[in-house]
Rosetta silent file (secondary structure, phi, psi, omega in degrees, C-alpha in Angstrom):
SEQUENCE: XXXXXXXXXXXXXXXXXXXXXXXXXXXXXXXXXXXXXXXXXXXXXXXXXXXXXXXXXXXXXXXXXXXXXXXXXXXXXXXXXXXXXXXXXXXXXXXXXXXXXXXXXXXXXXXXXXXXXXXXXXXXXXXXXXXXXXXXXXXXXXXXXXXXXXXXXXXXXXXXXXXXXXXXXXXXXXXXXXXXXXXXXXXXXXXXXXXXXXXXXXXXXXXXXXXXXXXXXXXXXXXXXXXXXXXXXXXXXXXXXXXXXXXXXXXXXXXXXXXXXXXXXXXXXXXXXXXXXXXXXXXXXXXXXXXXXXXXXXXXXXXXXXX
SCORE:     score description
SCORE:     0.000 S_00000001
   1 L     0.000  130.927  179.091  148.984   92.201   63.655 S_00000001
   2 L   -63.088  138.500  124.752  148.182   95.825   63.644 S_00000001
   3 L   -45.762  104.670  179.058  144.722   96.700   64.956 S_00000001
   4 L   -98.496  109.838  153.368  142.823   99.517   63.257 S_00000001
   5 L     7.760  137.713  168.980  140.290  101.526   65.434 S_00000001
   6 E  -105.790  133.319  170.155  136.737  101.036   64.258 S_00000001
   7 E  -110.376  121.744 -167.824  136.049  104.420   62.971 S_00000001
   8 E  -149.700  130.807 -179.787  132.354  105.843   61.766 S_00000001
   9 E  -156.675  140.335  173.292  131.021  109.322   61.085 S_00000001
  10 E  -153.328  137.018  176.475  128.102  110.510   59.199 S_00000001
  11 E   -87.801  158.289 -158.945  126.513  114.010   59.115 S_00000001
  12 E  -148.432  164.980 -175.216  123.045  114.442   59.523 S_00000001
  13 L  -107.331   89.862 -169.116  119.996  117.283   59.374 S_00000001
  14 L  -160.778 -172.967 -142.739  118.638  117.411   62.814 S_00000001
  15 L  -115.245  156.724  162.307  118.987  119.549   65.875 S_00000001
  16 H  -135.775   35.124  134.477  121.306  118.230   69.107 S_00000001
  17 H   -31.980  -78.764  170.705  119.577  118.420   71.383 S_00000001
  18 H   -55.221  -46.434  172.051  117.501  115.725   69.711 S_00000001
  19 H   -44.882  -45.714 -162.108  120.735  113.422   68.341 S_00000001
  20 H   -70.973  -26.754 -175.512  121.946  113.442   71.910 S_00000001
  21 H   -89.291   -1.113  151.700  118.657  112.031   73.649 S_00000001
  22 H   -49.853  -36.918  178.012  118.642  109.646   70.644 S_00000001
  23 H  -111.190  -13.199  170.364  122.337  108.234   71.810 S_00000001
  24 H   -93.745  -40.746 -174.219  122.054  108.858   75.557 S_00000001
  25 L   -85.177  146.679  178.792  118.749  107.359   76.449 S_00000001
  26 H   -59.122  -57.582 -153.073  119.003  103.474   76.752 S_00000001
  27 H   -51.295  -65.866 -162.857  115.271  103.495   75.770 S_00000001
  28 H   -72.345  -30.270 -163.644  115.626  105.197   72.602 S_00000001
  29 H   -67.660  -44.851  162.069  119.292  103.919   71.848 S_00000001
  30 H   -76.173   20.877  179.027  118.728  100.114   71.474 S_00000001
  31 H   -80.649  -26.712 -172.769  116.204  100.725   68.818 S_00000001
  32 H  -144.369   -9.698  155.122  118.503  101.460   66.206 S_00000001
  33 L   -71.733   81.467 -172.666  121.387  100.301   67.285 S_00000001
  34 L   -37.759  -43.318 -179.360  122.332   96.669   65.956 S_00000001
  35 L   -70.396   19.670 -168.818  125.097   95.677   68.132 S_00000001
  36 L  -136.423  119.035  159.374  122.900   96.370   71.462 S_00000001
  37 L  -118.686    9.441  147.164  119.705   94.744   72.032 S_00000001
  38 E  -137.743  164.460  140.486  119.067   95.899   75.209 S_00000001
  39 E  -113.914  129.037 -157.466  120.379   98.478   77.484 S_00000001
  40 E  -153.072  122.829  167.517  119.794   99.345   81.113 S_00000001
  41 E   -72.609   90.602  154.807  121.444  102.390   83.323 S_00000001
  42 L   -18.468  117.226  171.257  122.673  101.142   86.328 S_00000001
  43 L   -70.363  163.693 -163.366  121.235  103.581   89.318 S_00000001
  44 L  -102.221 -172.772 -164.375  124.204  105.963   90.589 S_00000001
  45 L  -131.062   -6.776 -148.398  125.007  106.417   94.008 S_00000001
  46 L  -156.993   94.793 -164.004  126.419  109.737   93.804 S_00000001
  47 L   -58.902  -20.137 -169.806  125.548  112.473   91.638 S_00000001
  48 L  -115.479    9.651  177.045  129.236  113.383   90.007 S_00000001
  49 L   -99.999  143.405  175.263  130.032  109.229   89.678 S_00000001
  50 L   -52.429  125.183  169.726  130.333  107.786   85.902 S_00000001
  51 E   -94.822  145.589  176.698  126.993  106.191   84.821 S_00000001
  52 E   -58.829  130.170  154.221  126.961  102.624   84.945 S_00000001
  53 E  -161.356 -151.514 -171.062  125.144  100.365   82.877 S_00000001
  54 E  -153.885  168.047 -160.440  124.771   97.063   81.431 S_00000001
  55 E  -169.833  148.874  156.945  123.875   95.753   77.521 S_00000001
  56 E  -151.668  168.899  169.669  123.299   92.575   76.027 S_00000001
  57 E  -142.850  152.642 -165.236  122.843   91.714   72.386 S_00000001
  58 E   -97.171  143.847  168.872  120.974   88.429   71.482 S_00000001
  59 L  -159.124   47.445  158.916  122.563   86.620   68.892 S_00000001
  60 L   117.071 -168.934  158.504  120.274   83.651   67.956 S_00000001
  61 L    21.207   14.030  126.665  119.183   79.875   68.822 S_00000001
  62 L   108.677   19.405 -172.753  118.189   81.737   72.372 S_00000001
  63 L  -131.902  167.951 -159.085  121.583   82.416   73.255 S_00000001
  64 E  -156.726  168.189 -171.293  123.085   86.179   74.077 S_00000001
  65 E  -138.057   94.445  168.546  126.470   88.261   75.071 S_00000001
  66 L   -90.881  109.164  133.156  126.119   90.390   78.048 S_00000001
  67 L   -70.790  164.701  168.766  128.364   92.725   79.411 S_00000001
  68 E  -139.999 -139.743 -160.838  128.846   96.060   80.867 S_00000001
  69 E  -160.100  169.238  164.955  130.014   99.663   80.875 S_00000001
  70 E  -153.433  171.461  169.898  130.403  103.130   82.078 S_00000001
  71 E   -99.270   74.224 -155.673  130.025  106.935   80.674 S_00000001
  72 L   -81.854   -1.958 -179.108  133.344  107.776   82.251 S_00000001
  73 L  -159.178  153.780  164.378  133.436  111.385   80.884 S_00000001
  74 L  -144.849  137.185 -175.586  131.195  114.022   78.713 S_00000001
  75 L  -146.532  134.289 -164.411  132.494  117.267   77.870 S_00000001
  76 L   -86.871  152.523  113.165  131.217  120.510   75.830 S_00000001
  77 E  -147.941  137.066 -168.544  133.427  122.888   74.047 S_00000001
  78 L    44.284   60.248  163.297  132.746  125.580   71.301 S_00000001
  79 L    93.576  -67.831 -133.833  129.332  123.286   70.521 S_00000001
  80 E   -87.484  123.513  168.882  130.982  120.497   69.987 S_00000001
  81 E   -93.096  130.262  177.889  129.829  117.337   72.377 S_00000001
  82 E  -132.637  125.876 -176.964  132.135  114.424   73.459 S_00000001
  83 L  -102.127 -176.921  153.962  131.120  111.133   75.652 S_00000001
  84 L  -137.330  173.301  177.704  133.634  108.560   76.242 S_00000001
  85 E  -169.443  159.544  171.622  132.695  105.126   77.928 S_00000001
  86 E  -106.164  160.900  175.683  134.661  101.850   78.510 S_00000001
  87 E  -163.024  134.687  169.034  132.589   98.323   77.863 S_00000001
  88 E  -144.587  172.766  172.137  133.803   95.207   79.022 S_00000001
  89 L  -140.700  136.050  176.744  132.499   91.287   79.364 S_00000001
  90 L   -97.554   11.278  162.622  132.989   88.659   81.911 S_00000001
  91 L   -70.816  116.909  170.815  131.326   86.121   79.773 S_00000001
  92 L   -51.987  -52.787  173.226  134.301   83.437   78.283 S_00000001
  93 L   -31.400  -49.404 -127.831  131.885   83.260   75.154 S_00000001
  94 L  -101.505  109.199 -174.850  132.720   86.685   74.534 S_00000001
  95 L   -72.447   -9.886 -164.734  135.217   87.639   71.891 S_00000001
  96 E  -101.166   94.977 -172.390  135.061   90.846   73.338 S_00000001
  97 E   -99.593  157.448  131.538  136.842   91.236   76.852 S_00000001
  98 E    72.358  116.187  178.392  137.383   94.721   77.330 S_00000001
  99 E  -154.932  166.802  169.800  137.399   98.037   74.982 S_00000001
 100 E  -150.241  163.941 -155.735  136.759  101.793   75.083 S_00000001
 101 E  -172.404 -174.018  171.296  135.775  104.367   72.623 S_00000001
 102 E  -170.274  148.244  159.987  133.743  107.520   72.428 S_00000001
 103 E   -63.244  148.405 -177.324  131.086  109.536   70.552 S_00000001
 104 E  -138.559  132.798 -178.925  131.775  112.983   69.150 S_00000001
 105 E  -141.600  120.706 -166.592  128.826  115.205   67.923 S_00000001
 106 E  -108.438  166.677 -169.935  130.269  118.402   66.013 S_00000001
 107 E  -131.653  140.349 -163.586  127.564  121.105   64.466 S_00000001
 108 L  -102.566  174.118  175.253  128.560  122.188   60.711 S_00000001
 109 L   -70.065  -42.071  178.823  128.158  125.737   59.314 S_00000001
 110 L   -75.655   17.491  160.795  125.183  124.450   57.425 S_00000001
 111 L   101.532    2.369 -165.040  123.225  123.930   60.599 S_00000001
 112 L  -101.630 -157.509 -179.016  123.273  119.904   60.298 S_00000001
 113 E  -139.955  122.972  177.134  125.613  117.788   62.627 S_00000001
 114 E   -80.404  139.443 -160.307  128.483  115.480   62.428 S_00000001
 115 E  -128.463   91.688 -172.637  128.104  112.346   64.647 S_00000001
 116 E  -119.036  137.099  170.585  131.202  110.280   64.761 S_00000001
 117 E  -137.142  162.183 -176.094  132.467  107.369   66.727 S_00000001
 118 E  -149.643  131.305 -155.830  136.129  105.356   67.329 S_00000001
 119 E  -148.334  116.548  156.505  136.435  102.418   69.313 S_00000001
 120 E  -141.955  162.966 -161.504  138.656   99.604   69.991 S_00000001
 121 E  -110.026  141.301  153.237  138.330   96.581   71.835 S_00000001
 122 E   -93.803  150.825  179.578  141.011   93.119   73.399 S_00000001
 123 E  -126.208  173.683  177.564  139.532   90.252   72.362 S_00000001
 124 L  -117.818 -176.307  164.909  140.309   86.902   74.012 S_00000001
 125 L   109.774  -12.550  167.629  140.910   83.289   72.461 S_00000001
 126 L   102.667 -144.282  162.488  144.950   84.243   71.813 S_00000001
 127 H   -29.462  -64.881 -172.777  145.947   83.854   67.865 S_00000001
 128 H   -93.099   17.514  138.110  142.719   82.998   67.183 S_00000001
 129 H   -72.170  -28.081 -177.053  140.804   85.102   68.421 S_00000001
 130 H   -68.787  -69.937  178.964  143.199   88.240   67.140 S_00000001
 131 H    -7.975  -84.031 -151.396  142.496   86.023   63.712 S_00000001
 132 H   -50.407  -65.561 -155.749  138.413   85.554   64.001 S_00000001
 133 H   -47.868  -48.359 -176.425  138.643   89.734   64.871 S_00000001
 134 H   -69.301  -32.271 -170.379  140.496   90.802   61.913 S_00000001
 135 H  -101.297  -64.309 -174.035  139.065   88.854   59.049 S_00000001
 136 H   -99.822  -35.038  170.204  135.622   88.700   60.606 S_00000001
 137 H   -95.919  -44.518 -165.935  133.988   90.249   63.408 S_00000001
 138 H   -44.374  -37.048 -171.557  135.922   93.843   63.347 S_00000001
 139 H   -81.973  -13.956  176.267  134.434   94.460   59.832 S_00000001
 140 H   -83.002  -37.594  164.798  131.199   92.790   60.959 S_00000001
 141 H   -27.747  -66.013 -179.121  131.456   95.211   63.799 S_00000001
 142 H   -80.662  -14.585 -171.697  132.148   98.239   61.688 S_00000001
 143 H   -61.566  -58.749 -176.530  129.902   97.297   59.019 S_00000001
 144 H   -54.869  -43.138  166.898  127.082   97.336   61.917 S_00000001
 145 L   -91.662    6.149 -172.881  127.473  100.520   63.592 S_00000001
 146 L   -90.781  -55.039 -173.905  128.045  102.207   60.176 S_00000001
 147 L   -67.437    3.372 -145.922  124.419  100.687   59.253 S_00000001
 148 L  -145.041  -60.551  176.319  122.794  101.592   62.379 S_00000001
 149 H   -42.100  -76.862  160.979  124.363  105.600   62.072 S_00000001
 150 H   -20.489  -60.274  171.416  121.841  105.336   58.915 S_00000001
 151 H   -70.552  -11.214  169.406  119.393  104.030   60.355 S_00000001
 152 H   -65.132  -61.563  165.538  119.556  106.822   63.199 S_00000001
 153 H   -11.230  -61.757  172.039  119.608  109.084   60.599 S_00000001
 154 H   -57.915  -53.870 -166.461  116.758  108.065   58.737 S_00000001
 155 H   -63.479  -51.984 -169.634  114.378  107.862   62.111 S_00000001
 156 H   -61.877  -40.698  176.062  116.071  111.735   62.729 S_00000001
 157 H   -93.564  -35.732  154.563  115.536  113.108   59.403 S_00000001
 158 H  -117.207   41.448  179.844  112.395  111.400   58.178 S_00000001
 159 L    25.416   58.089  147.306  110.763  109.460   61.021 S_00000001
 160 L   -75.657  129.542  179.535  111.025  106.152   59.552 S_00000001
 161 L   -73.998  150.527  165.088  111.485  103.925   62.674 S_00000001
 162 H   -41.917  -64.245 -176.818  114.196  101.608   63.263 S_00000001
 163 H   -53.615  -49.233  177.478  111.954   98.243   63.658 S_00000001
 164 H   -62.616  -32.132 -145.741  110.266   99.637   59.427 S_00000001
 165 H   -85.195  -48.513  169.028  113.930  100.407   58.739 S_00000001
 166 H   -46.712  -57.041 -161.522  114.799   96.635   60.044 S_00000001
 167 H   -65.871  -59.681 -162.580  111.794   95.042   58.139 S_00000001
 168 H   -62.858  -28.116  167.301  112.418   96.519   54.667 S_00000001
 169 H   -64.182  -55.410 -169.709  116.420   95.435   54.940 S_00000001
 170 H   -59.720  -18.793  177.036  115.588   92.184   55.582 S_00000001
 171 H   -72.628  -52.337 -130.662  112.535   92.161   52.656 S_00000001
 172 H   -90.130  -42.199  177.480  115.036   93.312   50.429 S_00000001
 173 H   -79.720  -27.095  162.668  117.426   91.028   51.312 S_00000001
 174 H   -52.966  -57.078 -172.074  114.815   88.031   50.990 S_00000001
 175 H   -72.191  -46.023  171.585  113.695   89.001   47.785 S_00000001
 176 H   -96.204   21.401  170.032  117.208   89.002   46.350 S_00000001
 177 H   -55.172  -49.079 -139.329  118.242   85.574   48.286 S_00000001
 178 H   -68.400  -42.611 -168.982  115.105   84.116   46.750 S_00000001
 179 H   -50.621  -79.795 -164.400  115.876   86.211   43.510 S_00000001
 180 H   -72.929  -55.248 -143.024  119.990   84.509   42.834 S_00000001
 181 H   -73.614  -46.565  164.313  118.833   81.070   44.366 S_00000001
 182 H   -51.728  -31.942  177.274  116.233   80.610   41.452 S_00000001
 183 H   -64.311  -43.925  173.715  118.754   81.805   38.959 S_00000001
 184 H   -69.874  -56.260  177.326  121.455   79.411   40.164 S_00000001
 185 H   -46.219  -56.251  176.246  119.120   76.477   40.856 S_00000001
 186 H   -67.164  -19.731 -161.144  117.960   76.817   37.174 S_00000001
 187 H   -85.019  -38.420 -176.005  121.381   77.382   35.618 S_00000001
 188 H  -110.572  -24.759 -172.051  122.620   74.253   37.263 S_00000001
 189 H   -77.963  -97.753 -161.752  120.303   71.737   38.238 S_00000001
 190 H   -67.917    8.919 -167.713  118.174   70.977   34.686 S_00000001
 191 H  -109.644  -60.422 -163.585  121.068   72.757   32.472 S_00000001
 192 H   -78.430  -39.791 -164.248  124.414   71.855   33.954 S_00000001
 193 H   -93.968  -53.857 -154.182  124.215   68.276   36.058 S_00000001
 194 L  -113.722   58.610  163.630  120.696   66.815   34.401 S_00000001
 195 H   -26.790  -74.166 -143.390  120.509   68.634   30.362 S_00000001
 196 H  -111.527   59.613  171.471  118.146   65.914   29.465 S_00000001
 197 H   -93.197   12.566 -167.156  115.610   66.351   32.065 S_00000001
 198 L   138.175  -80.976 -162.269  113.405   68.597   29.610 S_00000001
 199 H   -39.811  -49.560  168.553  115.565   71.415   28.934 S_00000001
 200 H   -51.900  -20.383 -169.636  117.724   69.616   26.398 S_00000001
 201 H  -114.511  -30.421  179.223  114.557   68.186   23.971 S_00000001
 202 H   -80.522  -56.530 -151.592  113.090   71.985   23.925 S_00000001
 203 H   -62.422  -43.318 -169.748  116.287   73.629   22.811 S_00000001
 204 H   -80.896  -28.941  178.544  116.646   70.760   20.057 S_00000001
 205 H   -61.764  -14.010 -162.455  112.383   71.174   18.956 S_00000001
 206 L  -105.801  -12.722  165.035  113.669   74.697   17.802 S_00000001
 207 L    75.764    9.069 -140.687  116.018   73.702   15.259 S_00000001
 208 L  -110.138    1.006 -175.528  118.315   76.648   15.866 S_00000001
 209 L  -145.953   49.553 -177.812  121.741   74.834   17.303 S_00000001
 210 L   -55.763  119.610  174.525  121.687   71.223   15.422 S_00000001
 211 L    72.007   31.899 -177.032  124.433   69.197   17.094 S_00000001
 212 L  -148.599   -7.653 -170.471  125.295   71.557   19.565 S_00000001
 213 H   -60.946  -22.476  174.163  122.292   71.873   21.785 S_00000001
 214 H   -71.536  -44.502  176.340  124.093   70.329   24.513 S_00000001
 215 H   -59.659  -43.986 -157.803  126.705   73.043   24.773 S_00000001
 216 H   -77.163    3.765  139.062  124.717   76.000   24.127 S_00000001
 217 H   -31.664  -61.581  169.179  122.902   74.270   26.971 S_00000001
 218 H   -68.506  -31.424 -164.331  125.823   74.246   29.401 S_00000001
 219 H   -93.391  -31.046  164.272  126.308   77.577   28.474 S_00000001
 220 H   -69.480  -77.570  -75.123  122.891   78.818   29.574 S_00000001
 221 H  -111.782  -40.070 -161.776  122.854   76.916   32.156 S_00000001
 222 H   -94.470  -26.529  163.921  126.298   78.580   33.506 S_00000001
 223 H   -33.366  -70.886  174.158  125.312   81.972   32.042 S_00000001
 224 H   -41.953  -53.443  179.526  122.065   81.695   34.576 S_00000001
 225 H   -56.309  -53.936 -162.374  124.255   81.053   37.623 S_00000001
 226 H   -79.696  -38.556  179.816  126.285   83.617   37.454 S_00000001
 227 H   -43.545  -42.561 -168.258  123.537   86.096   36.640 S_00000001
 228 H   -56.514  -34.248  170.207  122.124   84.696   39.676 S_00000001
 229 H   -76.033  -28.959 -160.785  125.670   85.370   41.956 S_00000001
 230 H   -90.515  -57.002  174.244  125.948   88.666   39.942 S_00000001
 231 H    -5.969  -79.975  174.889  122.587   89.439   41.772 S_00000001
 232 H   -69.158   -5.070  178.107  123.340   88.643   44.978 S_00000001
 233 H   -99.717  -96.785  178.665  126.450   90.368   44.476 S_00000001
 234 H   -66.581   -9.642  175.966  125.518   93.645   42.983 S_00000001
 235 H   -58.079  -52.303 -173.751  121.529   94.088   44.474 S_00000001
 236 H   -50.593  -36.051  177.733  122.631   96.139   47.500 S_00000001
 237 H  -107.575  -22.489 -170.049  123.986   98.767   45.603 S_00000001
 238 L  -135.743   61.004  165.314  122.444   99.327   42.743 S_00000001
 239 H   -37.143  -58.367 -176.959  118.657   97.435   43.781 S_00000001
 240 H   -66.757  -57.091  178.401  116.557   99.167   41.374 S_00000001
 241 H   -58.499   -1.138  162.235  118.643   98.456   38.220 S_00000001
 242 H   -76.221  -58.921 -169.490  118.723   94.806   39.452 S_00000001
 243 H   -72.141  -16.813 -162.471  115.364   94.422   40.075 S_00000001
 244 H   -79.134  -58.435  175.879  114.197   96.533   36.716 S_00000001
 245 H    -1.659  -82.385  166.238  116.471   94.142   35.112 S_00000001
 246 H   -27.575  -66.382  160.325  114.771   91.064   36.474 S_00000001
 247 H     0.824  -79.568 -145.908  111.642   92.632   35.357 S_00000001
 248 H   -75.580  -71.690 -178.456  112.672   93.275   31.933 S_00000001
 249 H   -45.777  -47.385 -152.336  114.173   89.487   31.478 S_00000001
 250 H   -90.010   -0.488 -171.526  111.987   87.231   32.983 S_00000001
 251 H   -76.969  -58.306  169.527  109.068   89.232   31.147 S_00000001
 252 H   -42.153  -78.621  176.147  111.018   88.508   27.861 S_00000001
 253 H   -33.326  -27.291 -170.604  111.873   84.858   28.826 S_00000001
 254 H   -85.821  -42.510 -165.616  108.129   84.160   29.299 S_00000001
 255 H   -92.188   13.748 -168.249  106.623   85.652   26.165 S_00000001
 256 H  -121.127  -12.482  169.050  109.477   83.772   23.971 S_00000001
 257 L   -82.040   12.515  175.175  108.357   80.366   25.409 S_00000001
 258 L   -73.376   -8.978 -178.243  105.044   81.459   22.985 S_00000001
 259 L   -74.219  -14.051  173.243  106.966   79.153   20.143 S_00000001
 260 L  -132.263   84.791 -152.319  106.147   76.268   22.353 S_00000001
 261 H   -76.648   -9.764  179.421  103.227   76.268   23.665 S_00000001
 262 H   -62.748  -21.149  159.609  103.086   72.848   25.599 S_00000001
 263 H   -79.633   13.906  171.483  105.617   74.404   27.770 S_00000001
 264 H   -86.513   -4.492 -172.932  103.151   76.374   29.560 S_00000001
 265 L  -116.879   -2.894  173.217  101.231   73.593   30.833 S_00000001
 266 L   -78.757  150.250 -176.555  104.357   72.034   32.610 S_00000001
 267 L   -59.938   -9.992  174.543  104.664   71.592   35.972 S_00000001
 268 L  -138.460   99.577 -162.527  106.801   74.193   36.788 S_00000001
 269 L  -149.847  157.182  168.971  106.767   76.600   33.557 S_00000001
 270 L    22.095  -68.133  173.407  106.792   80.320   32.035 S_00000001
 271 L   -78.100  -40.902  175.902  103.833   81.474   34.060 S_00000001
 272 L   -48.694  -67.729  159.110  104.285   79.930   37.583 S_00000001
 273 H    -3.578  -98.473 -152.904  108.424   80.716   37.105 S_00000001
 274 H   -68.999  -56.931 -165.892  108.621   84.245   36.045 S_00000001
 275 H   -38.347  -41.135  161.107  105.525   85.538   37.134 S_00000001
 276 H   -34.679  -78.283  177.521  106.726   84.444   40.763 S_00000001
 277 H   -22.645  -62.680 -140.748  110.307   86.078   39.801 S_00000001
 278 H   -85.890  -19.117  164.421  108.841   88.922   38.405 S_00000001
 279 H   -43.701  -70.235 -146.785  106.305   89.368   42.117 S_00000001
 280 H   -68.811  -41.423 -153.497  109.100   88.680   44.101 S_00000001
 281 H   -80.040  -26.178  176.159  111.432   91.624   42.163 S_00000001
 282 H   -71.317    6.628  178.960  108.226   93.919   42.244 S_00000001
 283 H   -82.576  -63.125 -176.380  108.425   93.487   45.996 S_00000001
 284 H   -67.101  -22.009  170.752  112.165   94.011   46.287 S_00000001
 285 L   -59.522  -52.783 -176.927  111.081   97.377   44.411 S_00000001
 286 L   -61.931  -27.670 -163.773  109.010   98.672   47.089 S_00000001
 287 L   -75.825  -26.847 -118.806  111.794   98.286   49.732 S_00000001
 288 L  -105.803  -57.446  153.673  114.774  100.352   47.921 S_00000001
 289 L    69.072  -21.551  -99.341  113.021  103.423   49.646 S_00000001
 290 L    11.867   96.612 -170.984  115.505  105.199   51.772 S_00000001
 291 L  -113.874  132.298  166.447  116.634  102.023   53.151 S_00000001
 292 L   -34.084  128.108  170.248  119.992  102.150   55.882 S_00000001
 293 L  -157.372  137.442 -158.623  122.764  101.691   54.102 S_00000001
 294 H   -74.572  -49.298  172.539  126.708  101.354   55.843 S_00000001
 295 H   -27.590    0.398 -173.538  128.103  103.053   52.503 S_00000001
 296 H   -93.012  -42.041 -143.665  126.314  106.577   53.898 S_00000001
 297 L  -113.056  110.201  167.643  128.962  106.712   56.390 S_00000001
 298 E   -64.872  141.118  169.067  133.170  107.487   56.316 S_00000001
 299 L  -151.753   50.269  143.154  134.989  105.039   57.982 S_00000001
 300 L  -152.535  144.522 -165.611  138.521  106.465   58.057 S_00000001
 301 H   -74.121  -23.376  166.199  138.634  109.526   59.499 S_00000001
 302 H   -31.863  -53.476 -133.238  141.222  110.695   56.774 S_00000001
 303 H  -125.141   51.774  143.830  138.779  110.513   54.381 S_00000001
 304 L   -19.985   92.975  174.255  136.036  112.827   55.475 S_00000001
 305 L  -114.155 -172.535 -179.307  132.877  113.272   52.974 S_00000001
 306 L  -124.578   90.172 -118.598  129.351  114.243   53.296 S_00000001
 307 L   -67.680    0.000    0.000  127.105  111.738   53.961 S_00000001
């Protein structure tokens, strides 16, 4: 199986001077980087020897993947800055045994700067480890430094921090778990498996499907799920019309349950429901923001754009 390079570049408006102590200092670097959650420079021994360093990234339930590195080379010409570094891990755990790559940071005519990186890694585990890389971690990989080149961005051009940058992706992401799991949960659970748990005796007080209420049941019922997957599906990119959506619906849905009014007094009904819904999507509103997003960034170099 071929391997392709993980490749990422995004241009940016900020001086580079600043980009570079943004990507050189450890301090500053694991802040915004996702795959790193610490970093630490090795002292040198020598003034003209490659710096050294070490990294780990945490990756849940208390457990972590440490490894290390060098800067083996940095070199200036016409503006344009290039580092290169090797990274390897002695850890077995570690799909990653050995790779090298480098940063490139070129300055445009219009005064902002392109910041591009290309990397590839051996992994260990044989087949299946080549496998696991190709279907799943290289793209979690590139996905991750793509998302993290944004979020540098963001801190560099409007001093939004990494950790606020962190918070609102993850609100965002909450609000439209929480968002499709209520859609689905309703679509299948009283509609699809148990129709005459309630849902089935209001549809028939309305007169409006005689001897059919069970399908056009089933049909909401599968209608809701998939809005709910089309959510969770489409919310990343296009958040606000998703959430205005949400809005819009569950506003509707509430004020159309005024033909019955006993459902309002149920235990889980029209006002608890939507209002909740309609909280949670006014929430997910607040997030959308300039929020990091890996779609900011080319990731073949072929294909060059402007962030």
């Amino acid at each position: 199986m071929k391997r392709e390079p993980i490749y990422v570049e995004i241009t940016m408006n900020t001086e580079m001077e600043k980009l570079w102590e943004h990507t050189q200092s450890p301090q500053l670097h694991q802040q915004w980087d996702l795959r790193f959650s610490e970093i630490r420079y090795l002292p040198k021994t020598e003034e003209g020897e490659p710096q050294r360093f070490l990294y780990r990234t945490r990756i849940g339930f208390g457990l972590s993947i440490a490894g290390e590195g060098e800067t083996i080379g940095t070199t200036e010409k016409n503006g344009v800055k290039t580092s290169v570094l090797k990274f390897s891990s002695g850890q077995a755990v570690s799909l990653i045994r050995e790779g090298a790559g480098f940063w490139r940071y070129v300055p445009e005519a219009d005064g902002r700067i392109r910041f591009l990186t290309r990397y590839d890694y051996q992994t260990r585990f044989g087949a299946f480890g080549r496998l696991l890389d190709r279907f799943v971690f290289r793209p979690l990989m590139g996905w991750a430094t793509a998302w993290s080149f944004d979020c540098l961005r963001l801190w560099l051009e409007r001093g939004i921090p990494p950790h606020l940058s962190a918070a609102r992706a993850l609100t965002h992401a909450v609000c439209l778990a929480v968002l499709s799991f209520d859609w689905i949960y309703q679509g299948v659970v009283p509609k699809l498996i148990y129709p005459n748990s309630g849902e089935l005796e209001i549809l028939r007080s309305t007169g409006w499907f005689s001897g059919s209420e069970l399908e056009v049941i089933r049909l909401m019922g599968a209608a809701e799920a998939g809005f709910g997957l089309l959510t969770l599906a489409a919310g990343s990119r296009y958040g606000h019309l998703v959430y205005w959506l949400h809005i819009i619906l569950l506003t509707g849905l509430g004020l159309s349950a005024a033909g019955h009014p006993l459902t309002y007094v149920e235990p889980f009904n029209p006002v608890t429901l939507n209002l909740s819904m309609i909280a949670i999507a006014f929430i997910g509103l607040q997030q959308l923001g300039d929020l990091p997003s890996a779609r900011r960034c080319v990731r073949r170099p072929e294909r060059r754009e402007e962030a």
